[in-house]
N, C-alpha and C positions, 0 to 999 in steps of 0.2 A: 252779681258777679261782675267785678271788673277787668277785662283782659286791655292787654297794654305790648303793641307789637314795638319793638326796639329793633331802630336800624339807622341808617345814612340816608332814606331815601332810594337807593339803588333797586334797580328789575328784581334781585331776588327779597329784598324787604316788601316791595310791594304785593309780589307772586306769594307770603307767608300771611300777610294782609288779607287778604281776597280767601288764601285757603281757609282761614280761623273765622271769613264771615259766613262762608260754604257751609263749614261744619257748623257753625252755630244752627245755621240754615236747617239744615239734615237734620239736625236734632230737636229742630222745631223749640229753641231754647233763644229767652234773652238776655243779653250782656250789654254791657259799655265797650266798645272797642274803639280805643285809640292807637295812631303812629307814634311815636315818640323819637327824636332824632336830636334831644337835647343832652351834650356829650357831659355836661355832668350832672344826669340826671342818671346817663348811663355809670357812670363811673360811680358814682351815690350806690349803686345797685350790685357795685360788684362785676359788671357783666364784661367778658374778656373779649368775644365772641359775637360777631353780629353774621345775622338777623337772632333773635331773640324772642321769647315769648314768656310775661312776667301774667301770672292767672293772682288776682286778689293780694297785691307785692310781693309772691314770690316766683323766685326765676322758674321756670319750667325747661325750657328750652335753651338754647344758644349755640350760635356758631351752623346750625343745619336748617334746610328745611323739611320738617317732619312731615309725614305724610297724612292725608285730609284722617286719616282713619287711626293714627295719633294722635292728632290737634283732638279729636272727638273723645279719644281714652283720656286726656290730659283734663279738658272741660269736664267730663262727666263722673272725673275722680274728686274733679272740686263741688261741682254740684249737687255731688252724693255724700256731705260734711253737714 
């Protein structure tokens, strides 16, 4: 699984960051997680909306930060594919 946090950089990209390596955490599950703050890579993706969460390249999230116990339903819809 590859998850891929989209954002500028800013407090709340980094705070969606931290949550999605928690939840991985908690879930006792491994992934690839990356930042990614390259704007057209964002823009390639469609994505309107930052902070952002692309699971395996497709968007999941955007524009909010979900909470750790989201980030976990989001992971464990992919991981159950």
């Amino acid at each position: 699984m590859d998850i891929k946090v989209f954002g500028v950089g800013c407090p709340r990209c980094h705070q969606l960051l931290m949550e999605v390596i928690n939840a991985l955490a908690e879930l006792d599950l491994e992934a690839g997680v990356d930042m990614v703050d390259d704007s057209q890579v964002i823009k390639s993706l469609k994505i309107t909306s930052l902070p952002a969460i692309v699971i395996d390249g497709k968007v999941k999230t955007a524009g909010k930060i979900p909470t750790r116990q989201e980030i976990k339903k989001l992971i464990l819809e992919v991981a159950q594919t």
